[in-house]
Structure formats: C-alpha cells, structure tokens
N, C-alpha and C positions, 0 to 999 in steps of 0.2 A: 799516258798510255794511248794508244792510235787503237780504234775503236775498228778502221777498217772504214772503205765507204759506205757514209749513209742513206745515199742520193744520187739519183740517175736521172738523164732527161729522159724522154717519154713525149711519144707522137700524141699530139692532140686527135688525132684521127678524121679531121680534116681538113687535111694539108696547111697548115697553119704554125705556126712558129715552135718547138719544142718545149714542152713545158720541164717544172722543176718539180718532181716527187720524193718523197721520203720515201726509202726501200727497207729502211732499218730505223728504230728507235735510235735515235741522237744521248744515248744515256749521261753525257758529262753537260752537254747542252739543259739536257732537261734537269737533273742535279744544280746546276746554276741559276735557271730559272727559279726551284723552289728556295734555295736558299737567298737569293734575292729578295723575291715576293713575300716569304713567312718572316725573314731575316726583317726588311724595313715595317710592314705590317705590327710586330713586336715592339720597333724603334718609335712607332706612330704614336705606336699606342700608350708608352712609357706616361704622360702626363695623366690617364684616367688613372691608371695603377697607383699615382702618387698620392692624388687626392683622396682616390676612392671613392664607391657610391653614394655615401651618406653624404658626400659633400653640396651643397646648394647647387654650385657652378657645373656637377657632375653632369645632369640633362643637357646644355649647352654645348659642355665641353665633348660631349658623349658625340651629338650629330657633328663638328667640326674634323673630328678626328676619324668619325667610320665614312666622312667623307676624301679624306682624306690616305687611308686605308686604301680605299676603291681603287685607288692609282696605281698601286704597289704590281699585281699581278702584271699590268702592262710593263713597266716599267724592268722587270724580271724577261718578258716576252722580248722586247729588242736586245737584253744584254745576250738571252737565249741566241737569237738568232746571228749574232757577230760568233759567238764562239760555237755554234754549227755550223758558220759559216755557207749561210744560205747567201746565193748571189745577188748581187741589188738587182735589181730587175724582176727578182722572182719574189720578194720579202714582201711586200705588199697584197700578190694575189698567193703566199702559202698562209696567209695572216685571217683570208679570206675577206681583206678591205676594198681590191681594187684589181683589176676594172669591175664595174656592175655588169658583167655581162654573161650569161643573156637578160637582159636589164627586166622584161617580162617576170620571169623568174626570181630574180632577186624582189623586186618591188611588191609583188603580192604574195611575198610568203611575207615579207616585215608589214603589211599592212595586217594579214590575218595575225602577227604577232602580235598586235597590237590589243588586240581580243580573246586571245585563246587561253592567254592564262586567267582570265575572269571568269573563264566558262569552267576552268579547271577548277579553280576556287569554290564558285558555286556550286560543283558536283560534292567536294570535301565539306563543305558547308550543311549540301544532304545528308550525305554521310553520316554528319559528326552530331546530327540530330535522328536521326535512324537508329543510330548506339545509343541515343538516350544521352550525350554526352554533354550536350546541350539543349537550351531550347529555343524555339524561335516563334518571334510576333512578328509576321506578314503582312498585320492588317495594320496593327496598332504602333508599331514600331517602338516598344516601350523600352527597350532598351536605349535605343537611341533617344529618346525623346527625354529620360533619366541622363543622360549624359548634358546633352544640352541642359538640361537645368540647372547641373552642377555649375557651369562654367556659367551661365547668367549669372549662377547665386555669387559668385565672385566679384559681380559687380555691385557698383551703386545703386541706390534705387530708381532713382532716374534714368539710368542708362538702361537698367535691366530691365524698366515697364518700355523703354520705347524700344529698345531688341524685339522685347516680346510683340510690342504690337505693330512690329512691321516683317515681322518673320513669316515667310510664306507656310503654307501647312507642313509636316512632317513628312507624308507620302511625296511632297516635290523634293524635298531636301534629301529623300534617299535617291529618288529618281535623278535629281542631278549627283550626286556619291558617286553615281552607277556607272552615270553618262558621262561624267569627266576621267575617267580611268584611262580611256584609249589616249586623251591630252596626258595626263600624269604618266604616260607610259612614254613619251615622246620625251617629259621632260627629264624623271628618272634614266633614260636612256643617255644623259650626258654623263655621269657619273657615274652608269652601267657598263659605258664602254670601256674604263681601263681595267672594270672584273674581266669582262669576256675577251677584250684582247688576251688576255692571259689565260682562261679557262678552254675557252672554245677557238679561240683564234690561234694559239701557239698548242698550249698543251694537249689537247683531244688530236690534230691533225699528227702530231709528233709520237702520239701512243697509238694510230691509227696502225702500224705496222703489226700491232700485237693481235690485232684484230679488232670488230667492233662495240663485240661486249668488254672486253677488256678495257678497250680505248674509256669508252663512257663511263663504266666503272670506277676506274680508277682518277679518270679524271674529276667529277664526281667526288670522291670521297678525297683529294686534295684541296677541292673550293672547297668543303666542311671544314675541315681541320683547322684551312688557313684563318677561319674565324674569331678562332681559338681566346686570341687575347680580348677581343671582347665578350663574348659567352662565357668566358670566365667569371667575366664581373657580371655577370648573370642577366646580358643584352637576351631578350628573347624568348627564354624560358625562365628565364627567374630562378636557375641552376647555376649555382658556382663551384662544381663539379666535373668528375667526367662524365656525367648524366647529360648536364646540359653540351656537351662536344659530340657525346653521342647523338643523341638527338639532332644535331646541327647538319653533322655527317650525314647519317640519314636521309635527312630533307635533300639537302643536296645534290646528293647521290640519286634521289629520285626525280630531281627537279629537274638535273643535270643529265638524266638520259632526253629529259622531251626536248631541253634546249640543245643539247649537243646532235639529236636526231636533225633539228631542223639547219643544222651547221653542215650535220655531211649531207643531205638532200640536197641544199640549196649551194654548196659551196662557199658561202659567205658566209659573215660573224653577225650580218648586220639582224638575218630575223634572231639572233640570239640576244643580241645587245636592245633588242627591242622587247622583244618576250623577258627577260631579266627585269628590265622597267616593267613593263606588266603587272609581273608578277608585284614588283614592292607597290606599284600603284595600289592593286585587290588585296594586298595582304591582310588587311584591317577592315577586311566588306564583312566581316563574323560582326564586329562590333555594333555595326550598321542594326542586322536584322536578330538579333539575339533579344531575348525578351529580358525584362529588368529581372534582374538577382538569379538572372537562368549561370550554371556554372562553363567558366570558362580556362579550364586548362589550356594553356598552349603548347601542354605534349600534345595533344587529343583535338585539338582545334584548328590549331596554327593550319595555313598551308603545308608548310614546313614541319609541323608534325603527322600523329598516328593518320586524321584524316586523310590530309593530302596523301601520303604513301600511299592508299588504299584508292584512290581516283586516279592519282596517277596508274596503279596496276595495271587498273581496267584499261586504263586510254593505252599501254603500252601496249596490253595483251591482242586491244581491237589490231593495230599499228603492226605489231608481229602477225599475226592471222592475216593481215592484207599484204606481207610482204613489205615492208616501208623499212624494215632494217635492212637486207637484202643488200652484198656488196656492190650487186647492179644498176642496184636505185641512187646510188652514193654519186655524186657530181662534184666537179670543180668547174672553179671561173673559167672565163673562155680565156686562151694563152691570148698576151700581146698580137698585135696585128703586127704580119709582116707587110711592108710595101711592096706592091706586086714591082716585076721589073722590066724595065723596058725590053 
C-alpha cells in the first residue's frame, strides 16, 4: 500500500545544503522495524527459555544473551531505513550519528550525560527512603559492608584474612562505587548503542511527526515491551508476569522521555547512548547505601520502578516549566557542508 510521501527536503536556514525531514510517520518502515527488533530479541532469547532460571548456567547465560539482545533494536533501525527509504547521505545524520555538528553542542550534552542519570538515581534513592520504602546507612554503609562479607565468606581463609586486611575502609569503596560511574557509563555506552540506535536514533525521530508527547511516549513504551522476553523470566523485578512487563514499561516510558528529551535538544543519539550507559552504570547505587536488612523491592526501589517515576516527574515537570520540550528548542545536526564555488 503507498503510504503517500513521507519526507521532504527543508532549508537548513543557513544557506547550507538541504536537509532530509520526516513530514509523516513512515508507518510500514516503522512496522518493520518493531518486527525486526522484538522478532530477533525473542530469537536471542530462545536459549534462557530452554534452560530456564533454576538452571546453574542461567546467570551466565542471562548477561551473554541481554548482550546480545542490545543489538537487535539497531539492527531493526537500518532494515527500517532501506524500506523508508531514507537517502544515503541523509541515514547517518536522521540516525542522529553524524556529522557532530555543532560539535560544542553535541560534546557537552554527552559529557553531562555522563552524570545526570546518577543525579537522577540519587533523587529516587531519596525518594524511596522518604516513603519509608527503604532504609539508608550514610555513615556506616552496612548494607554494603553485609554484602562484601558475603562474598569474602565464599572464600578460603586465607584469602579471606588477607582481602580483609588490605581492603581499603568502606566510605572509599563507596566513594570510588560513585566515582567510577561516569567510566561505566562510557563503557556501558558500547552496548547502549545498538538499544538507542533503535529507541532514540530511528524510532523517536520517525514518531516525531505525531508530535513530541506522542513521539516520547510511545516510543518509550516500545523499549519496555521489547524487554519482554527477559522480564518474563523475571530479569529485574523478580516478576514472571504481566506485573513485571508492567513495571518495565513504566520505567521506560519514564526513562525514555529524559533520554529521548536529550536526543531532540541536541539532535544526536550520542547524549542518549551515553545517559542509557549511565543509567545501568547507577542502577545498583540503592545496593551501595541501603542499610543491612532495610527492605528492597524493586517495584519501589529500582530506578526503573515506583521511585524513579516519581524523580523523573519532578525533573520533567522542572524541564516543562522552562520550556525544554518546546518545538523551538528541538534541533538537528548541522546539514553536510556544501563546497562553496568557484
């Protein structure tokens, strides 16, 4: 069925080479995408399902395969783009990969990406101690300090007296937790990027037509979903359920307006693909500062649960009242340079 055109060029506005915009949602484009990305995601995942949780190999087998997952949404995004047939020349900056430019602009919104979702964490973190949900040792870090003992007690004796006595105190071992996040967010960010090619790089730009709450929304609640096959086996929440799909969405949906914000601001994928790593970098900073035997749901806890939604609000609400969704504020890459002519 001809859909009609979806895409027009469009003056960079100054004087600069014509760029390539979606005027309309590409609906068969975006259809193939999901069916791609959820289609192979399922296909990945076929060996956890086999074994099942209870199986020994199942933690092992668990991170090979939601690494491997990761890929899928990209991999959907290029098949997307042959059958929207977006121009070569324009596939890279509708991707929001390339050029970096205004290179100012792209560079320090991914370096603030690099932080921002720690900061966001840390707020849910209040939060989810505020509710009474949790509880938290600031000083004593007894939660953390019960964990570490567990995994000494795993060892020999030998090993375990000299761990113990060359382990630096507890308050540096959070404080480096803390400090390596912005690194874990760089290194996360390699296997962040085939989610957000897919989430924020194709899909968000491709539902942008519909508008911006739309666009976010729905995009948003397509990275939950596609989850699916692992939150089943109860990765996350501990839910093998539609509870835990619920919940997943959710998170997503709320996660995926800050990351997809920083996608139409900035015109690039790259502070999404950054802030994505972020985020799994901090996802486990509750564990850090939690006091021993304080309770720890991760409906209620998670980033990705009740807390986060509720920090996230705020931050969108601040973000809305300054105008930051605004279709004004929305940017793209700068268009290819033309050669001036003789």
């Amino acid at each position: 069925m001809d859909e009609g055109p979806t895409s027009a060029p469009a003056s960079d506005g100054a004087g600069g080479a014509p760029t390539f915009r979606l005027r309309s949602v590409p609906w068969v484009a975006v259809e193939v995408f999901a069916v791609v990305s959820f289609g192979l995601s399922w296909l990945v995942a076929i060996p956890l399902w086999r074994i099942g949780a209870e199986d020994p190999a199942f933690p092992v087998l668990l991170g090979l395969v939601a690494s491997v997952m990761m890929t899928t949404p990209a991999i959907g995004a290029v098949v997307a783009l042959f059958v929207a047939r977006i121009p070569r020349g324009e596939r890279l900056r509708l991707l929001g990969m390339w050029p970096l430019r205004p290179a100012r602009r792209v560079v320090w919104w991914t370096v603030c990406a690099t932080v921002a979702p720690l900061l966001v964490v840390a707020l849910a973190i209040g939060i989810a101690a505020l509710f009474g949900w949790t509880r938290l040792d600031l000083v004593g870090f007894s939660g953390f300090r019960a964990t570490i003992d567990a995994q000494l007690g795993a060892l020999d004796g030998s090993t375990a007296e000299l761990a113990r006595a060359t382990m630096p105190p507890i308050g540096a071992l959070v404080a480096l937790q803390i400090a390596a996040v912005p690194l874990g967010a760089l290194v996360n960010s390699v296997l962040a990027f085939g989610e957000e090619l897919g989430w924020r790089g194709w899909l968000l730009p491709a539902l942008r037509p519909l508008g911006t709450w739309p666009a976010l929304l729905v995009s948003g609640a397509v990275w939950g979903l596609w989850h699916s096959p692992l939150i089943l086996l109860g990765y996350n929440f501990g839910l093998t359920d539609w509870r835990g799909v619920a919940l997943m969405t959710a998170g997503c949906v709320a996660w995926g307006v800050l990351l997809g914000w920083a996608r139409l601001r900035t015109g690039s994928v790259w502070p999404a693909v950054v802030g994505h790593g972020a985020l799994n970098a901090s996802g486990g900073l509750i564990v850090v500062v939690a006091a021993a035997g304080a309770p720890l749901d991760p409906a209620l806890v998670l980033p990705l649960g009740a807390s986060g939604w509720i920090a996230i609000a705020a931050v969108v609400v601040i973000l809305v009242l300054c105008g930051q969704f605004r279709v004004d504020r929305q940017r793209e890459l700068a268009p290819r340079r033309v050669p001036a002519r003789p």
